[in-house]
ZAMARGU-4260 file (C-alpha; in steps of 0.2 Angstrom, whole numbers, plus 5000, padded with zeros to 4 digits):
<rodrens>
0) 5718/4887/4939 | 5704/4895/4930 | 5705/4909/4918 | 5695/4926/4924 | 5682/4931/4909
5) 5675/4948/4917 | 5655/4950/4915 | 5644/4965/4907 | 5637/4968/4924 | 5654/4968/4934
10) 5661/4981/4924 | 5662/4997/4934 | 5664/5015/4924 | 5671/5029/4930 | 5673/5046/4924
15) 5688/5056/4920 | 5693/5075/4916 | 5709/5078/4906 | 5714/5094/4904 | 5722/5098/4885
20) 5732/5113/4888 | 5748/5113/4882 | 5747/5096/4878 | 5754/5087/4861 | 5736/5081/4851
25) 5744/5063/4847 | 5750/5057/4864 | 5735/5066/4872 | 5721/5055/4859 | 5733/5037/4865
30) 5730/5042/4884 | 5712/5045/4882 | 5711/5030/4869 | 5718/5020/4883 | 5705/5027/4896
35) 5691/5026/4886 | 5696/5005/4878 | 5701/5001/4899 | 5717/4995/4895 | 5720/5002/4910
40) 5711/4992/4921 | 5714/4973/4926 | 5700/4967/4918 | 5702/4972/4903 | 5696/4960/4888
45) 5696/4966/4870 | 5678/4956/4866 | 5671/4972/4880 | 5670/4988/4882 | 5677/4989/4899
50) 5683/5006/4896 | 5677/5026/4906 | 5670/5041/4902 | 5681/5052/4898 | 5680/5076/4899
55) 5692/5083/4888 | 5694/5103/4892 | 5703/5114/4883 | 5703/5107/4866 | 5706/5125/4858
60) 5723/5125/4869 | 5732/5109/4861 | 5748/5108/4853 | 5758/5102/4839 | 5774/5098/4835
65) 5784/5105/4820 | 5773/5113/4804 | 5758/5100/4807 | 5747/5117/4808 | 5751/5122/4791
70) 5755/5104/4783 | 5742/5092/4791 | 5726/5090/4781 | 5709/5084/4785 | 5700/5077/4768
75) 5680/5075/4767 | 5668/5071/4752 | 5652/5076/4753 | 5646/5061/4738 | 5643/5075/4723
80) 5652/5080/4711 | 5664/5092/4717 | 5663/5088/4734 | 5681/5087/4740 | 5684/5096/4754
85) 5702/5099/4763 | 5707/5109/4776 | 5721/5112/4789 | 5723/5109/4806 | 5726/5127/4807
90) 5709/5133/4802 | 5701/5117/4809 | 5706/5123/4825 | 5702/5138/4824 | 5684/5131/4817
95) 5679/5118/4830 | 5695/5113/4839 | 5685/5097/4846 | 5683/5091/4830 | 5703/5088/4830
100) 5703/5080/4847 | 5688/5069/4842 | 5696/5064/4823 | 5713/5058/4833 | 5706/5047/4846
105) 5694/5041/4834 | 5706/5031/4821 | 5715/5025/4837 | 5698/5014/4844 | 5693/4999/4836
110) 5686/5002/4817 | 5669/4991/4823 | 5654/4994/4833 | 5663/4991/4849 | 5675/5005/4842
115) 5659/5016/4841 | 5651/5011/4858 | 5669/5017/4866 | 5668/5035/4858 | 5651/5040/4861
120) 5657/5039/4880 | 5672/5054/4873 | 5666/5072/4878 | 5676/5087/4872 | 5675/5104/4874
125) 5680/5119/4869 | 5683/5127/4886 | 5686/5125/4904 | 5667/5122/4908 | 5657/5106/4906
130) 5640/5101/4913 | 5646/5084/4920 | 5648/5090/4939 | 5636/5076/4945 | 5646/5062/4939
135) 5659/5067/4951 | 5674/5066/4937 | 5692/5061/4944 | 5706/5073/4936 | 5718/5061/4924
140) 5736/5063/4925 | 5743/5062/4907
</rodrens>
């Protein structure tokens, strides 16, 4: 018996749409981790990016459990003197809500350039439109 190593040029992508409403932020960001790493496919390897593109809709619909809204905190530094920046999810979301979606599946991918090559195939909206029609998307069940 031989051990299976999948090639770059056997790896076939597909395209999802999940839909975000009414779902909770951190077991939404594992499932579309999972679709987007293709730990969900039989040829998955860690070494590849064997993973799908992956719609999010409805990313100002999400939701949280207990006070996260008023207690969870996003921190930024600008570099300069005074630069720290925090804010709550609360206003974050009521800011750019894809930037919340986008910040929880990002610190579940690989920290490496694999990691970045998996996210850029993540796109998240806002709403319930998206101008990816022609890549046929399937509709994930999460």
């Amino acid at each position: 018996m031989k051990t299976y190593a999948v090639k770059a040029s056997e790896i076939e992508r597909h395209w999802w749409v999940v839909d975000a409403t009414d779902q909770t932020l951190g077991r939404l960001a594992t499932r579309i981790a999972t679709l987007l790493e293709g730990k969900h496919k039989p040829i998955y390897s860690p070494h590849l990016d064997t993973g799908d593109h992956v719609v999010v809709l409805n990313a100002a619909r999400i939701k949280v459990t207990g006070n996260k809204l008023e207690q969870k905190r996003y921190y930024r530094h600008s570099g300069y003197p005074g630069g720290f920046r925090e804010e709550s999810l609360e206003a974050l979301l009521e800011r750019k809500p894809e930037l919340a979606i986008e910040r929880a599946v990002k610190g579940m991918l690989p920290q490496n350039r694999l990691g970045r090559a998996m996210f850029k195939k993540m796109k998240v909206y806002r709403g319930s439109e998206h101008p990816h029609q022609a890549q046929q998307p399937s509709t994930a069940e999460l």
